[in-house]
C-alpha positions as CSV (number, residue, x, y, z in Angstrom):
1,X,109.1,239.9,79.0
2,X,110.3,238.4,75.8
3,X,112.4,235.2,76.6
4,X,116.5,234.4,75.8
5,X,116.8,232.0,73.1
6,X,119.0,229.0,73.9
7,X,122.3,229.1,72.2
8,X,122.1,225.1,71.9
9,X,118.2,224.8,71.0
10,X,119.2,223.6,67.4
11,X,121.9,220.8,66.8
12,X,123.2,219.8,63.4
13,X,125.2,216.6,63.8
14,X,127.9,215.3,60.6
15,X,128.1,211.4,60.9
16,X,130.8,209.4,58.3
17,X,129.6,206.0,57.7
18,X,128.0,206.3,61.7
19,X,131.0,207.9,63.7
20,X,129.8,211.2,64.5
21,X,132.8,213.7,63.2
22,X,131.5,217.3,63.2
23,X,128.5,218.9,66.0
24,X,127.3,222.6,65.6
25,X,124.5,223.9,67.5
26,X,122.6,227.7,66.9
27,X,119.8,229.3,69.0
28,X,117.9,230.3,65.6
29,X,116.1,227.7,63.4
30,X,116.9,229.4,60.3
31,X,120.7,230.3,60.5
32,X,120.7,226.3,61.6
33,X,118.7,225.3,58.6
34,X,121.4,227.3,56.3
35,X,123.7,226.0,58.0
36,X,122.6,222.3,57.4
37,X,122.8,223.0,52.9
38,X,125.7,224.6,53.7
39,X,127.0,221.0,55.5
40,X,125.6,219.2,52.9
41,X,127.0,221.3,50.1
42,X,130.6,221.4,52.3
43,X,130.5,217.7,52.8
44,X,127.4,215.7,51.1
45,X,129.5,212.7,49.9
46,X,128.6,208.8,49.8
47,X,128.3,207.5,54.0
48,X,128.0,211.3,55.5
49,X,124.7,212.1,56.8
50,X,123.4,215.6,58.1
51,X,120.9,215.7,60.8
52,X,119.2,218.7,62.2
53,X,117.3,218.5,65.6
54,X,115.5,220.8,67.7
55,X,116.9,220.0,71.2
56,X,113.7,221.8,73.0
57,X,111.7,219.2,71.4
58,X,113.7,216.2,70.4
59,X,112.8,216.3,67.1
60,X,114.4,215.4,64.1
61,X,113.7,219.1,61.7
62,X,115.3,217.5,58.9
63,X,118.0,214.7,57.3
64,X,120.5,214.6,54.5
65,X,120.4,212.4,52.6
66,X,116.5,212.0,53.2
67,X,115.2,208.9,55.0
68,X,112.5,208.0,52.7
């Protein structure tokens, strides 16, 4: 029996200088991971930041700009 993905497994949260301003969520990793360039591409500017996380998990997939 093959299992229902969950429509909100994959967040992608916009944040302007720390107020969150824009939430998506997918049930597929990589239509969310497109969707995250396509964010950063849409609105990648000084003080935005892009976060993807897998809400099954809690962990963070991936951050724009990167933390390192």
């Amino acid at each position: 029996m093959s299992r229902v993905p969950d429509p909100q497994r994959y967040r992608l949260t916009l944040t302007f200088d720390g107020r969150p301003v824009m939430r998506g969520w997918w049930p597929d990793e990589a239509v969310a991971r497109g969707q995250h360039t396509r964010w950063v591409g849409d609105w990648g500017r000084p003080g935005a930041r892009v976060v993807l996380v897998d809400e099954e998990s809690g962990s963070v997939l991936t951050t724009w700009p990167d933390d390192a």
